[in-house]
N, C-alpha and C positions, 0 to 999 in steps of 0.2 A: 565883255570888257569894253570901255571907253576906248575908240579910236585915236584921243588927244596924249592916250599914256602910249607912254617907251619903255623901253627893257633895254636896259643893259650891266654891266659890269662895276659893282659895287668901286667907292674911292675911297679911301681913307674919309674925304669931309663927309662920307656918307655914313660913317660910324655913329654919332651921334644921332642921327632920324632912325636909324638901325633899332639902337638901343631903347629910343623910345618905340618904338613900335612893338619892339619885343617885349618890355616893361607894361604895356597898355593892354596885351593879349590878355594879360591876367590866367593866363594857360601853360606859357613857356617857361622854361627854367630861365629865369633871369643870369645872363653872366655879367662879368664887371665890365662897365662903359669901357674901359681900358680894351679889355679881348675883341668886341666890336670893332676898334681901329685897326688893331693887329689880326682880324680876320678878313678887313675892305685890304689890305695891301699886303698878305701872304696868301690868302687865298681867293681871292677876286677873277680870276680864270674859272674858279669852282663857281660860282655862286653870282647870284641872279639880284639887279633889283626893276621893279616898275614906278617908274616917275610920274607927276604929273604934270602940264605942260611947261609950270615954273621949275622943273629941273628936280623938286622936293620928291624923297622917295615916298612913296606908298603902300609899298609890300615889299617882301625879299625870301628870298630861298637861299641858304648856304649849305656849304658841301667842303669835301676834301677827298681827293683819290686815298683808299688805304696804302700804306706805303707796302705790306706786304700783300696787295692784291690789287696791281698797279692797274686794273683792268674794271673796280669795283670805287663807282661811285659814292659816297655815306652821303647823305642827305641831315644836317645838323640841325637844323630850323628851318622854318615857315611860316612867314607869319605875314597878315594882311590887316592893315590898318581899318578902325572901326568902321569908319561911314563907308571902306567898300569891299565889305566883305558880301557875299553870297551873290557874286557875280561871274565867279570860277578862275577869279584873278590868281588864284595859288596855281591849280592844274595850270592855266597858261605859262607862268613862271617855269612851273616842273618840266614843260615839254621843250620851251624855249632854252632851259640848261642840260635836259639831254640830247638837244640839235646841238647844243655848244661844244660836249664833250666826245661824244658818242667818236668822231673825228681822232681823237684824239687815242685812241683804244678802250675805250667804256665800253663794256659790254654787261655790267648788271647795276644795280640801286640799291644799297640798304639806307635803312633807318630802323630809330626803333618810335615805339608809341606804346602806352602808358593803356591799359584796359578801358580806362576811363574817357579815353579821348576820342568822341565817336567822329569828330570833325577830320580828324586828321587817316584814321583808317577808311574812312570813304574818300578822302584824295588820293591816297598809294592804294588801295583796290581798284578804284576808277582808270589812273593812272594805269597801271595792270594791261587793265583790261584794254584801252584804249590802244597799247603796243603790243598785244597780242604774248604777253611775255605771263610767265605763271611767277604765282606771289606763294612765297611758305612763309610761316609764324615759328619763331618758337621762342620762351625767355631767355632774353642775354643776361640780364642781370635783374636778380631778383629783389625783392622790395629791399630785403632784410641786409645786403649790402651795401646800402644806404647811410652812411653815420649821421644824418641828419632826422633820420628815422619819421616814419609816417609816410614814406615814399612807398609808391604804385612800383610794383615791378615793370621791365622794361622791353618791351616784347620785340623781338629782330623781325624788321620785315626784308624780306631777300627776291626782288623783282628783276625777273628777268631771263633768256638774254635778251636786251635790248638793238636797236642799231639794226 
């Protein structure tokens, strides 16, 4: 990772670089520019971004405590802008957001990820393994639950204990 980038805490004005970031993966479930703002200022304790030295984001991780497993991080997206990806800018993110929470009672990480998404299950494998914590799979929601139909099933990834 560039030395010149920061890490911190998503803002509202960061909504918009969010969205396009996530729009540009060409990977992510796109949500409405709208939810981006409403997740820099409801959930910005959860969720991670990396600037560059003009202040402009360039990656981000968001997240949200489950409300009925006040102790389990969800992991919502991840995403790293084109010209700098394959520099391990996501795992730095992921580590720098569970130093952020882990404090706060975290003690494990889900997500989910899609069969198809080899990028993403070597960051929460790696991630794993790097915290010494065991990773289980199994479908949370299957393709076919989808009404937009043609959707990958969605696979829980459950890491941990962390911290």
């Amino acid at each position: 990772m560039t030395t010149a980038l920061s890490i911190d805490s998503p803002s509202v004005e960061d909504g918009a670089a969010i969205w396009r970031i996530a729009r540009d993966s060409q990977v992510l479930d796109l949500n409405s520019s709208y939810s981006y703002l409403l997740w820099c200022r409801d959930f910005a304790a959860t969720s991670v971004v990396a600037r560059r030295p003009d202040g402009e984001p360039i990656a981000f991780v968001t997240g949200y405590v489950r409300p009925e497993r006040p102790d389990v991080l969800v992991v919502w997206q991840v995403a790293v802008d084109g010209e700098h990806r394959g520099r391990g800018l996501a795992g730095t993110l992921l580590d720098a957001l569970t130093h952020r929470v882990v404090p706060r009672g975290i003690r494990a990480v889900e997500t989910t990820v899609t069969p198809d998404n080899t990028a993403s299950d070597r960051l929460f494998t790696s991630y794993a393994a790097r915290h010494g914590a065991s990773l289980d799979r199994e479908v949370l929601f299957d393709g076919g639950l989808f009404p937009d139909g043609g959707h990958e099933p969605e696979v829980l990834y459950r890491i941990g204990p962390i911290g």
